[in-house]
FIRO-850582 format. One record per atom (N, C-alpha, C): residue number from 1; residue in one letter; chain; x, y, z. Coordinates in steps of 0.001 Angstrom, whole numbers. Layout:
! residues N
+-----+--------+--------+---------+---------+---------+
: num : residu : chaine :      px :      py :      pz :
+-----+--------+--------+---------+---------+---------+
: NUM :      A :      A :       X :       Y :       Z :
...
+-----+--------+--------+---------+---------+---------+
//
This chain:
! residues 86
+-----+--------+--------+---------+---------+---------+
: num : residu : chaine :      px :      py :      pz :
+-----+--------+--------+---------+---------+---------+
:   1 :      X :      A :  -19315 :   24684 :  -14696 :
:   1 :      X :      A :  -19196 :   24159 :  -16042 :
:   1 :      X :      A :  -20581 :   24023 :  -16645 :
:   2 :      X :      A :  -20742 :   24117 :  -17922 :
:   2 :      X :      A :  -21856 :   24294 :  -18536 :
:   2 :      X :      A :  -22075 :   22791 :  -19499 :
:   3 :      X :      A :  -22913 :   22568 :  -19439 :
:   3 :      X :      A :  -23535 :   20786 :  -19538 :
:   3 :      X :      A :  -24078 :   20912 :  -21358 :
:   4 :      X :      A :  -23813 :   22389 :  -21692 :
:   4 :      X :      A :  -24188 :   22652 :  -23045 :
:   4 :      X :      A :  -23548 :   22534 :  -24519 :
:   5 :      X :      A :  -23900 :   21907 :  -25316 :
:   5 :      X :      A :  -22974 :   21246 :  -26305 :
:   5 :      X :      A :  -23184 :   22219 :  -27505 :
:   6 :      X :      A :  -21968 :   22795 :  -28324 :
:   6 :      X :      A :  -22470 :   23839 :  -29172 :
:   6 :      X :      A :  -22338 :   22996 :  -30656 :
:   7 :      X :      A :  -23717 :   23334 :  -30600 :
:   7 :      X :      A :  -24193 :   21930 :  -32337 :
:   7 :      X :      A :  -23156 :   23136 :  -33728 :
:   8 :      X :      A :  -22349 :   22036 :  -34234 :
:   8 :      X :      A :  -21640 :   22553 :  -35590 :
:   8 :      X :      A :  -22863 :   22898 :  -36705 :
:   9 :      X :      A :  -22532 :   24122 :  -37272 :
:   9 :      X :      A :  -23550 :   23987 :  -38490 :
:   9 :      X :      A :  -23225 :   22414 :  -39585 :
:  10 :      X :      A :  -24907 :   22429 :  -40180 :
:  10 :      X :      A :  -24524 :   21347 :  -40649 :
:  10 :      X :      A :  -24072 :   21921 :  -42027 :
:  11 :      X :      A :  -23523 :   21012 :  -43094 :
:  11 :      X :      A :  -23733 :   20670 :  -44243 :
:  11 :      X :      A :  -25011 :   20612 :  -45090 :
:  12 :      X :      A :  -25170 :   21434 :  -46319 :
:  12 :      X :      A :  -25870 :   21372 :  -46735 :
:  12 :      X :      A :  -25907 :   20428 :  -47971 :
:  13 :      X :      A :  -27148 :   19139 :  -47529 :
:  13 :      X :      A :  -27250 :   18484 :  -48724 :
:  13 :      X :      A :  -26831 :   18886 :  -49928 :
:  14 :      X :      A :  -26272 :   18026 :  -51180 :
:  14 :      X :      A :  -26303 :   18427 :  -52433 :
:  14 :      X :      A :  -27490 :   19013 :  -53140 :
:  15 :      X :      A :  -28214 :   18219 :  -52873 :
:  15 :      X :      A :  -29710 :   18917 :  -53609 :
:  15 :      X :      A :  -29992 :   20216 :  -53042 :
:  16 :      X :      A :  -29502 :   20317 :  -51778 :
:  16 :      X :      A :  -29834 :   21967 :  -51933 :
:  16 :      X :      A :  -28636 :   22553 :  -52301 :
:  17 :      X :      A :  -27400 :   22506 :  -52391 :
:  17 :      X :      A :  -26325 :   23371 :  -52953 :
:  17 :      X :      A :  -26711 :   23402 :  -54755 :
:  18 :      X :      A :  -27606 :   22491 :  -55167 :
:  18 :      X :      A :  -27624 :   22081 :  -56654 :
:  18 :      X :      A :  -29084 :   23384 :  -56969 :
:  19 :      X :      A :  -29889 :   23342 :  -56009 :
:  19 :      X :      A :  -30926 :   24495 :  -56180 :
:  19 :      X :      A :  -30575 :   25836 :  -55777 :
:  20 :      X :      A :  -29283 :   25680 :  -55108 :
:  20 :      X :      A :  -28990 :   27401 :  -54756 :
:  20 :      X :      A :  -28004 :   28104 :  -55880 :
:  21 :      X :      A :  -27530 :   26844 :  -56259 :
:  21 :      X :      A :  -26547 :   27318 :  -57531 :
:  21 :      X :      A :  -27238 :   27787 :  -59139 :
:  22 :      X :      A :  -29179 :   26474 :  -59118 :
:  22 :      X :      A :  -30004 :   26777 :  -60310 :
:  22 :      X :      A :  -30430 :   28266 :  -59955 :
:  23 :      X :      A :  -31194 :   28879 :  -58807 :
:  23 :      X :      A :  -31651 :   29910 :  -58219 :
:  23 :      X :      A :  -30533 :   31336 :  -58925 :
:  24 :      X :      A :  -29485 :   30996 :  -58822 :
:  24 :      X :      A :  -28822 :   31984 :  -59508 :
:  24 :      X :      A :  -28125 :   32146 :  -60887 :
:  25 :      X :      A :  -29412 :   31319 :  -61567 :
:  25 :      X :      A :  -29545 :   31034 :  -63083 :
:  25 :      X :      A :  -30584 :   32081 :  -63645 :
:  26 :      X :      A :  -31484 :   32407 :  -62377 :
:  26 :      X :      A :  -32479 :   33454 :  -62696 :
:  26 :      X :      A :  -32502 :   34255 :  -63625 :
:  27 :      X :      A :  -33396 :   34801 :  -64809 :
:  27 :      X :      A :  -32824 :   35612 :  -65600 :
:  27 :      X :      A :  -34180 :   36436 :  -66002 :
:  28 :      X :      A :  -33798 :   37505 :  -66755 :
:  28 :      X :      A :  -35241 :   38782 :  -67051 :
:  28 :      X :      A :  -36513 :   37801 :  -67740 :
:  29 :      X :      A :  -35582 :   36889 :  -68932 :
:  29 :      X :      A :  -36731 :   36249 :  -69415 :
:  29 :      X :      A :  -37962 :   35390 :  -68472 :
:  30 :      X :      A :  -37074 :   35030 :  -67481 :
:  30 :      X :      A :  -37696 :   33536 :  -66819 :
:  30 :      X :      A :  -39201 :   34454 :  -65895 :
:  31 :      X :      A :  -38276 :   36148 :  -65776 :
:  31 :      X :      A :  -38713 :   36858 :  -64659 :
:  31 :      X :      A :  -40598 :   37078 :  -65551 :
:  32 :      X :      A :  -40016 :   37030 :  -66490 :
:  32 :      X :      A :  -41434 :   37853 :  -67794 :
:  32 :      X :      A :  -42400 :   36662 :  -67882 :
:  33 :      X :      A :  -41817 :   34951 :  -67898 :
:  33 :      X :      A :  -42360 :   34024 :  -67943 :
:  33 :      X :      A :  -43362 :   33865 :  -66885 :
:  34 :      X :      A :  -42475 :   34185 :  -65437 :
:  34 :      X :      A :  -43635 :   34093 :  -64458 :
:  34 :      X :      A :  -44582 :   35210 :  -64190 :
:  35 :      X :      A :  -44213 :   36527 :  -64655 :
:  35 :      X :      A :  -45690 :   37360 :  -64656 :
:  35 :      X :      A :  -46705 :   37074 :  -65533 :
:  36 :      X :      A :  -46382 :   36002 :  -66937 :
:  36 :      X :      A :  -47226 :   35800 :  -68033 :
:  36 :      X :      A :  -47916 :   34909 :  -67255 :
:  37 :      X :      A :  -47403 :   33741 :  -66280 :
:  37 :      X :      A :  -48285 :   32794 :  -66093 :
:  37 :      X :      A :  -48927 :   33287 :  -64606 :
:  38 :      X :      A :  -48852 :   34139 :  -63953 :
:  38 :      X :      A :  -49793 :   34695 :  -63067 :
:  38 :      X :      A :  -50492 :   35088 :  -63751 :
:  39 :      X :      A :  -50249 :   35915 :  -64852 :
:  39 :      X :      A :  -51563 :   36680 :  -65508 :
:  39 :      X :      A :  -52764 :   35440 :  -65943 :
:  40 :      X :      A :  -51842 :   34714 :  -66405 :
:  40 :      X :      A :  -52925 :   33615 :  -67103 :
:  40 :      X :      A :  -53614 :   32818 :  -66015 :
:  41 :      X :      A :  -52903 :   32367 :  -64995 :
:  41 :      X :      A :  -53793 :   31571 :  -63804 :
:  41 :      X :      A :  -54454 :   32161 :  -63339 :
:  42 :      X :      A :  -54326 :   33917 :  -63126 :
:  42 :      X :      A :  -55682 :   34721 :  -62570 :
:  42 :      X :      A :  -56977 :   34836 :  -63647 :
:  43 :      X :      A :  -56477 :   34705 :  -65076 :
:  43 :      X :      A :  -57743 :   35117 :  -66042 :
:  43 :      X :      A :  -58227 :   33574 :  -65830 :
:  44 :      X :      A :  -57705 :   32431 :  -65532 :
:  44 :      X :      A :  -58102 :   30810 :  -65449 :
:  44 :      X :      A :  -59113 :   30781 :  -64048 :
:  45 :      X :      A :  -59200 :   31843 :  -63075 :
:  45 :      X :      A :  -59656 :   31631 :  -62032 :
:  45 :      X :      A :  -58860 :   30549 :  -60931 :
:  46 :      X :      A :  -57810 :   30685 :  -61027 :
:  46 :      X :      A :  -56948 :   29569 :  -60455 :
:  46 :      X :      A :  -56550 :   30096 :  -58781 :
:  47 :      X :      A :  -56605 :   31534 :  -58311 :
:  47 :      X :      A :  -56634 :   31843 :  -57035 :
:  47 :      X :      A :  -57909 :   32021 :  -56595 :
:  48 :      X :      A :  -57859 :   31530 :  -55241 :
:  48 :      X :      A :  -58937 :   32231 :  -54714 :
:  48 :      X :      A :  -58754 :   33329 :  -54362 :
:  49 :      X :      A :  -60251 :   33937 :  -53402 :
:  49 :      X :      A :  -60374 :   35102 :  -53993 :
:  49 :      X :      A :  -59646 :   36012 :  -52685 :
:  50 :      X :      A :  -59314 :   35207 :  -51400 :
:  50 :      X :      A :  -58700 :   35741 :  -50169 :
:  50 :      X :      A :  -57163 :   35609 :  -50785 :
:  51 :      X :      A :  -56914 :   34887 :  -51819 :
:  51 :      X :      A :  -55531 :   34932 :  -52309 :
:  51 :      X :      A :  -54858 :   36456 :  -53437 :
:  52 :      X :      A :  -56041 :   37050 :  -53727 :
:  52 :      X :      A :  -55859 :   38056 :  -54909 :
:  52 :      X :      A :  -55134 :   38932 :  -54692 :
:  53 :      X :      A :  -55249 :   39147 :  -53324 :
:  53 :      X :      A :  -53932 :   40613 :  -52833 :
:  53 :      X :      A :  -52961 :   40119 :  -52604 :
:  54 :      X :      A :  -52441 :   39257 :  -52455 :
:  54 :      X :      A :  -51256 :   38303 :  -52294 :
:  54 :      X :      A :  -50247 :   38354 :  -53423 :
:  55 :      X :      A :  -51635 :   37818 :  -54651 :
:  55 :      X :      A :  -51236 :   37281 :  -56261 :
:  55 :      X :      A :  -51098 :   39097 :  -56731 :
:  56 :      X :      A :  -51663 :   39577 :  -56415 :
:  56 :      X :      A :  -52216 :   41455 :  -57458 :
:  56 :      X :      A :  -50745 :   42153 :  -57009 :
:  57 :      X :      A :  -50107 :   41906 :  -55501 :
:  57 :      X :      A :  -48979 :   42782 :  -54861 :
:  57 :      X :      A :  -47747 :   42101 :  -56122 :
:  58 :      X :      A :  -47959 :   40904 :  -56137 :
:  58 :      X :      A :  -46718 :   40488 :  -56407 :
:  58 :      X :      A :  -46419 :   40621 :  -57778 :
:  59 :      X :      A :  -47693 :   40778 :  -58389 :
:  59 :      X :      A :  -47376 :   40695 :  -59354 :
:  59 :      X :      A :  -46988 :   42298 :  -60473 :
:  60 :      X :      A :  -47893 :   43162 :  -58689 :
:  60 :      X :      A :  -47251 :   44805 :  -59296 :
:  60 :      X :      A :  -45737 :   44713 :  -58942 :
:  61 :      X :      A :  -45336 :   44218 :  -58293 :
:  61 :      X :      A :  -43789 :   44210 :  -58068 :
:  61 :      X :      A :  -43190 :   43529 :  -58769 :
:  62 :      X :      A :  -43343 :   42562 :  -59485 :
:  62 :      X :      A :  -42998 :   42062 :  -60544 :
:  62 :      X :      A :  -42905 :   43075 :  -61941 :
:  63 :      X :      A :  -43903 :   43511 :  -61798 :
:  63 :      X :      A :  -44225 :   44455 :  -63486 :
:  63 :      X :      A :  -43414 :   45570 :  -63365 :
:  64 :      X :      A :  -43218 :   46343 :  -62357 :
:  64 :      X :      A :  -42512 :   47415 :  -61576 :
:  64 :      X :      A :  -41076 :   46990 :  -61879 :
:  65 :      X :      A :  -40508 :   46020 :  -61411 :
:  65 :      X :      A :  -39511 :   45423 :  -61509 :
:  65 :      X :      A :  -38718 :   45110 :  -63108 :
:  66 :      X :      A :  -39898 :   44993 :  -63595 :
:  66 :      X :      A :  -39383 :   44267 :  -65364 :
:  66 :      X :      A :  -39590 :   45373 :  -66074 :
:  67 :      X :      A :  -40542 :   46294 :  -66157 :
:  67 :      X :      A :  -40172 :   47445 :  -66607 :
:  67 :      X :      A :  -39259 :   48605 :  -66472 :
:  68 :      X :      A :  -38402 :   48622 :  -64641 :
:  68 :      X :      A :  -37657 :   49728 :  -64716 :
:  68 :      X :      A :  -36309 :   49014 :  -65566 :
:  69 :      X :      A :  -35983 :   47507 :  -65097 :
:  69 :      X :      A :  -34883 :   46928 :  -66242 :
:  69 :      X :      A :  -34699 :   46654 :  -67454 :
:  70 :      X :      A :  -36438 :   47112 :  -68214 :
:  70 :      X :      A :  -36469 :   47567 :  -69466 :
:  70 :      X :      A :  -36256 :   48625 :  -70075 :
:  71 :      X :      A :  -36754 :   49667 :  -68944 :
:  71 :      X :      A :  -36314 :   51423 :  -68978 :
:  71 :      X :      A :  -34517 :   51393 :  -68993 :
:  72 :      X :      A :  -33931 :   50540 :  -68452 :
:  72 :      X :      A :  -32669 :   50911 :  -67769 :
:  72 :      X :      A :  -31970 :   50167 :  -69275 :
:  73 :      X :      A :  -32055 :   49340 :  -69851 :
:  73 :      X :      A :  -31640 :   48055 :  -70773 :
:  73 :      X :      A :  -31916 :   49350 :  -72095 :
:  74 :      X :      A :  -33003 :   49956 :  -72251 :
:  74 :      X :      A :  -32705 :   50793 :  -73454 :
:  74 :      X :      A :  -32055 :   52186 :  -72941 :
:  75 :      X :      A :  -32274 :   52752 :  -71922 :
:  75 :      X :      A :  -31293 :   54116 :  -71642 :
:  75 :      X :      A :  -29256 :   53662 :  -72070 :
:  76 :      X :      A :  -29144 :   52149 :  -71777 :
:  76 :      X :      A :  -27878 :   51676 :  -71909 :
:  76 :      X :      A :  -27644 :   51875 :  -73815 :
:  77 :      X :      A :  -28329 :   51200 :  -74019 :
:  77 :      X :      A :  -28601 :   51379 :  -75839 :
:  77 :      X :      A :  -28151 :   52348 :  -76547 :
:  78 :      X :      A :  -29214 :   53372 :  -75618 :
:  78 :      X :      A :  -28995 :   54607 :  -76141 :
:  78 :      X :      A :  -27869 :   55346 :  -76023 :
:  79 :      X :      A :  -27288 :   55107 :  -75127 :
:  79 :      X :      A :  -25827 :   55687 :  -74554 :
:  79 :      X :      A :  -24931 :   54988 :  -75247 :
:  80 :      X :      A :  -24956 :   53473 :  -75112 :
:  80 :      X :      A :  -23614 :   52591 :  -76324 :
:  80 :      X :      A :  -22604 :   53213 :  -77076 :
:  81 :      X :      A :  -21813 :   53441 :  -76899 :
:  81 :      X :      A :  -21336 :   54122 :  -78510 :
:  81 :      X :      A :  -21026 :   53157 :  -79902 :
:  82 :      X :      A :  -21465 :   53031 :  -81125 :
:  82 :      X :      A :  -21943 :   52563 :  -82103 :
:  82 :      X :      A :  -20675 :   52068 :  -82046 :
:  83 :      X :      A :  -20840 :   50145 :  -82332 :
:  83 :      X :      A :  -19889 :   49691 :  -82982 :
:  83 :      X :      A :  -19029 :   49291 :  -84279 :
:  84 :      X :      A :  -18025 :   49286 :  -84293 :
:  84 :      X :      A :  -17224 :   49696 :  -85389 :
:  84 :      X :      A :  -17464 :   48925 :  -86412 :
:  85 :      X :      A :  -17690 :   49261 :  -87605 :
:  85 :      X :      A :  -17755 :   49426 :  -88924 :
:  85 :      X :      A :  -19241 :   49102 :  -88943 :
:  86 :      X :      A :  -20436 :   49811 :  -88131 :
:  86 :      X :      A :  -21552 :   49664 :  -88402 :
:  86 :      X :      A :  -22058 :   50738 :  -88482 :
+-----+--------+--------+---------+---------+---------+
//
C-alpha cells in the first residue's frame, strides 16, 4: 500500500478567475496602447541597457503582430460587399 495522498486541484481564488476573465477583454486598441508606451519608456530612458533586447524583441513582435491585423482588417474591407442603400 502506498502511504501517498493524491492532493485535489485547488480552486482558484476569485481574484484570479476575475483577472482571467479581464485578460480576455484584450483588444487591438489596448494592444497599440502598449507598444505606444514601450516606445515612450524607451525614448524616457526607462530600461536599462541589459534590458533592450528583451524590450526591442517584444516590441518587434508586437509591431509585427498589429500590423499583419491591420493588413488583414483592411483586405476584409476590401472584400465586404457594400451595404445596402449606400
Amino acid at each position: 500500500m502506498s502511504d501517498e495522498i493524491q492532493k485535489q486541484p485547488e480552486a482558484q481564488p476569485e481574484a484570479q478567475q476575475g483577472a482571467d476573465q479581464a485578460g480576455a477583454d484584450l483588444t487591438i486598441n489596448d494592444l497599440n496602447a502598449m507598444k505606444t508606451i514601450i516606445d515612450i519608456a524607451s525614448q524616457r530612458g526607462a530600461f536599462k541597457p541589459n534590458e533592450m533586447v528583451a524590450v526591442g524583441t517584444t516590441y518587434n513582435k508586437l509591431s509585427t503582430f498589429l500590423d499583419t491585423v491591420a493588413a488583414q482588417q483592411k483586405a476584409q474591407q476590401a472584400t465586404a460587399p457594400a451595404a445596402p442603400g449606400a
